[in-house]
Z-matrix of the N, CA and C atoms (Angstrom, degrees):
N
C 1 1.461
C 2 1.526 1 107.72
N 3 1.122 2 120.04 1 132.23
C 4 1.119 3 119.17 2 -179.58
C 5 1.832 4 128.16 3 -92.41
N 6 1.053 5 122.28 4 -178.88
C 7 1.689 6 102.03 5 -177.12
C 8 1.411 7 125.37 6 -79.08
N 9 1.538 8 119.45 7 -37.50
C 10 1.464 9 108.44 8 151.30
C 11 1.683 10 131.74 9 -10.89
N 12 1.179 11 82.62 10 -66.69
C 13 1.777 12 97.58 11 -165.93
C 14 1.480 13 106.53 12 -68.79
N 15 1.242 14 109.61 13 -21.65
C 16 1.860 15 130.35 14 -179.92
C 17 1.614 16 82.54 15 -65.92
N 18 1.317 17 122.38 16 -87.55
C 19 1.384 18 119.16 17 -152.77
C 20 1.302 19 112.94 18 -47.34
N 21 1.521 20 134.54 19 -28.33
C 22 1.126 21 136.15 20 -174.82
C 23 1.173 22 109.33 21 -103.54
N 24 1.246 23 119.86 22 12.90
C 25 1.599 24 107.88 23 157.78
C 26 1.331 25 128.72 24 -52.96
N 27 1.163 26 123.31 25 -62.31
C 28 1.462 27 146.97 26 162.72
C 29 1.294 28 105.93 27 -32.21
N 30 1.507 29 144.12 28 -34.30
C 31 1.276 30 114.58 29 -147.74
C 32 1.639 31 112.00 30 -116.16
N 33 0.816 32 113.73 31 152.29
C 34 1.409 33 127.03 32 -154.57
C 35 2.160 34 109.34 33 -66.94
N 36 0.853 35 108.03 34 145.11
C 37 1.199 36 115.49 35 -153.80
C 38 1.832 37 101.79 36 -100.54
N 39 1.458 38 139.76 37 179.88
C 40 1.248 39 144.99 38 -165.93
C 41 1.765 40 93.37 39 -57.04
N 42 1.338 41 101.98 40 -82.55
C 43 1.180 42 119.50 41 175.78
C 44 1.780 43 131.32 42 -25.68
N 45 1.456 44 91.41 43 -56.09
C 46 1.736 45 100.55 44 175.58
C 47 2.030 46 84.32 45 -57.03
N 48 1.394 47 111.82 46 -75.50
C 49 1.795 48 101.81 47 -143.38
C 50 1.762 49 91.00 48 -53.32
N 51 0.721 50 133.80 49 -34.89
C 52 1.551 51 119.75 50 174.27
C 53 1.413 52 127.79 51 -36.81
N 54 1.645 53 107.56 52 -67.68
C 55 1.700 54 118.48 53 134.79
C 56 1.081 55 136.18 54 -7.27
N 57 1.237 56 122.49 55 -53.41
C 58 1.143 57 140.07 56 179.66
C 59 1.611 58 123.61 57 -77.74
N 60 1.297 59 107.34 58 -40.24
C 61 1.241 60 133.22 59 -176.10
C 62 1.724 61 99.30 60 -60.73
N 63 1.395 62 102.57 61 -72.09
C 64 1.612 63 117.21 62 -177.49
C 65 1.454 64 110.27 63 -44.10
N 66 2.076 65 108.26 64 -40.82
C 67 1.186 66 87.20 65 -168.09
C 68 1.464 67 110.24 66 -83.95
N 69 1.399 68 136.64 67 -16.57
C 70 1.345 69 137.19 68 144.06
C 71 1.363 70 118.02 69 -18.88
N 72 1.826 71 105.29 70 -68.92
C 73 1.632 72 95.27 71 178.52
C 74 1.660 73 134.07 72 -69.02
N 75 1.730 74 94.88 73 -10.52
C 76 1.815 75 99.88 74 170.10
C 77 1.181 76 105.11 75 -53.63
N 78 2.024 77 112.16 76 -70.84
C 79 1.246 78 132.92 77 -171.88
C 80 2.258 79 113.81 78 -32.77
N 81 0.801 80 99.06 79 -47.31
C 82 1.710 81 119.98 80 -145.22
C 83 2.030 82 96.51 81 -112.27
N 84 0.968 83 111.02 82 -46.85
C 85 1.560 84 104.63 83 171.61
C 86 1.547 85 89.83 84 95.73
N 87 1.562 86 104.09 85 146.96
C 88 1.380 87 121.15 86 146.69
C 89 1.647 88 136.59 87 -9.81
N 90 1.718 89 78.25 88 -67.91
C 91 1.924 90 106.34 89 -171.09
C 92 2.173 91 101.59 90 -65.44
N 93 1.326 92 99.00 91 -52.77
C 94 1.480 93 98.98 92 -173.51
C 95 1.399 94 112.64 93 -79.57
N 96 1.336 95 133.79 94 8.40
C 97 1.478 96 113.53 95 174.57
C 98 1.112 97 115.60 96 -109.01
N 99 1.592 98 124.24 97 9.01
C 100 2.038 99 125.03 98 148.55
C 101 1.616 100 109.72 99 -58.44
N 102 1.978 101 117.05 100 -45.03
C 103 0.907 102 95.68 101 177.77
C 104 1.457 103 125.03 102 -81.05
N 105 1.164 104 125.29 103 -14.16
C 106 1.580 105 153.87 104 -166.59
C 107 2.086 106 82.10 105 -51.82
N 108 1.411 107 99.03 106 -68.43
C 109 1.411 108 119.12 107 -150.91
C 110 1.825 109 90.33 108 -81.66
N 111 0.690 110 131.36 109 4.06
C 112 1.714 111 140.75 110 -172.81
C 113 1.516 112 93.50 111 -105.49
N 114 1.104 113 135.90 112 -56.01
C 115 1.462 114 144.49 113 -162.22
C 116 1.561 115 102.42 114 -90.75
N 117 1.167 116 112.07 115 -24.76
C 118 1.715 117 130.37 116 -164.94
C 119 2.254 118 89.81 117 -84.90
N 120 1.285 119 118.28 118 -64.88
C 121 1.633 120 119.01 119 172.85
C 122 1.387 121 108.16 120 -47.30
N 123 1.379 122 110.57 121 -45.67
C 124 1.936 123 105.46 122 -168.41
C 125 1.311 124 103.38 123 -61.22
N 126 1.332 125 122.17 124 -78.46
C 127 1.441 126 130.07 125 170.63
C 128 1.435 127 98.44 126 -17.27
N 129 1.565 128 139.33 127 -48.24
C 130 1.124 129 119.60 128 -167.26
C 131 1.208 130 132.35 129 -83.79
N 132 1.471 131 113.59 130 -32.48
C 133 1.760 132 153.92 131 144.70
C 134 1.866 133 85.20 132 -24.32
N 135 1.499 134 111.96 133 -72.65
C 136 1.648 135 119.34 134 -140.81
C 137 1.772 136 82.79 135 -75.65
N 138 1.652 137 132.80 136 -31.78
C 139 1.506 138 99.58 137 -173.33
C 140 1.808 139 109.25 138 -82.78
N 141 0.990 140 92.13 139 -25.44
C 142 1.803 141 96.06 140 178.33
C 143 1.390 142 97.00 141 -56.91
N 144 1.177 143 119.19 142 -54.43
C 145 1.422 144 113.95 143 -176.70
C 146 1.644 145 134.42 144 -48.78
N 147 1.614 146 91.34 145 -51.68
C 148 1.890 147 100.48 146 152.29
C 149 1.499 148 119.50 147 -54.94
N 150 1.150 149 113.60 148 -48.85
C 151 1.745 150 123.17 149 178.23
C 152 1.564 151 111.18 150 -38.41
N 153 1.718 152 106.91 151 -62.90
C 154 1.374 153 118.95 152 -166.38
C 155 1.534 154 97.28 153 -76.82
N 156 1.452 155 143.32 154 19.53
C 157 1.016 156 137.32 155 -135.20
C 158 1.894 157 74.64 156 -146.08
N 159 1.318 158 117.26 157 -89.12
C 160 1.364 159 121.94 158 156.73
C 161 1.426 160 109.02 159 -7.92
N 162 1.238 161 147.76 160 -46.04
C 163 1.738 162 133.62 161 -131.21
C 164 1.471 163 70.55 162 -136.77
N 165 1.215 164 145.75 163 -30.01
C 166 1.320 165 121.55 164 171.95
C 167 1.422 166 116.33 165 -69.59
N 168 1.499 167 113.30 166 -29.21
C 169 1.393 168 102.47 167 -164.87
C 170 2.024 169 94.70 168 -101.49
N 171 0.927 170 114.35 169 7.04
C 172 1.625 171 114.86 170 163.93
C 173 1.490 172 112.65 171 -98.30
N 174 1.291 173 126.90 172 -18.71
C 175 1.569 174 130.50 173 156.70
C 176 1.581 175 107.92 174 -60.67
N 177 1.331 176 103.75 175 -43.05
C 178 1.542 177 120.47 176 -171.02
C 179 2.047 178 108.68 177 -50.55
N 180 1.234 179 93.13 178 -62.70
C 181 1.456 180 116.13 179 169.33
C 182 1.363 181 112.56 180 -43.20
N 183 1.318 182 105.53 181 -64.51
C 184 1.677 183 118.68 182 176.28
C 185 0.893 184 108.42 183 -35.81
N 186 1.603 185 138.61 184 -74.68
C 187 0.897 186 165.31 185 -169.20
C 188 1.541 187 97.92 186 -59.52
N 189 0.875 188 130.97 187 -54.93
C 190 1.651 189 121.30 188 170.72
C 191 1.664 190 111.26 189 -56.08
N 192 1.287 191 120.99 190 -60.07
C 193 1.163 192 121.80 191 167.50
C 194 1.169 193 114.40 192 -49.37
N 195 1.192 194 158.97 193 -47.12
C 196 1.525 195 161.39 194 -155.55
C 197 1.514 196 96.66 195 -91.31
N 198 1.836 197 131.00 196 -37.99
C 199 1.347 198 109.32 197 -174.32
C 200 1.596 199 107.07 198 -81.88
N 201 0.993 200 108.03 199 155.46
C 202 1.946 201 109.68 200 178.05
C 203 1.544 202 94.00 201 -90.86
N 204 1.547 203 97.15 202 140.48
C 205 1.357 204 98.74 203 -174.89
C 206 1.500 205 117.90 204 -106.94
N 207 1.237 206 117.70 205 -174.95
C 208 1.923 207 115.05 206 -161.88
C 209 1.734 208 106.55 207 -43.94
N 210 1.227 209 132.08 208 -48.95
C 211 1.044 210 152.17 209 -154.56
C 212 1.689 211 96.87 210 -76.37
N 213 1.085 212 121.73 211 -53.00
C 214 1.446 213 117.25 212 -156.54
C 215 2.110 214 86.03 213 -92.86
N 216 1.209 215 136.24 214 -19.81
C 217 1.125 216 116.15 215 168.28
C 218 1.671 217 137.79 216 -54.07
N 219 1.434 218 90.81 217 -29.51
C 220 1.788 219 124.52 218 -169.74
C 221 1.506 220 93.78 219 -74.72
């Protein structure tokens, strides 16, 4: 077997996410899963946002570390 087929072992097939779906909308209703999925993007918006927030301020650093500063020019 090769590794392809390894990685996609695990993952859920037409049928299962269908399954899944319904049993979501039994659980949760109609009415509550606009906001479900409304609260579900922000959360996702707000970690990207920390993330790109993170890698800016580690470029930041870099960039401090990488320039030579007043002292080491002299």
């Amino acid at each position: 077997m090769d590794y392809n087929n390894l990685v996609f072992a695990g993952m859920p097939g037409g049928w299962e996410v269908a399954l899944i779906a319904l049993v979501i909308l039994l659980i949760f209703g109609a009415k509550r899963l606009p906001g479900l999925a409304r609260g579900l993007g922000q959360g996702i918006r707000e970690f990207k946002g920390a993330v790109d927030g993170v890698k800016d301020e580690l470029k930041d650093v870099q960039e401090s570390v990488d320039a030579p500063s007043e002292d080491e020019k002299s």
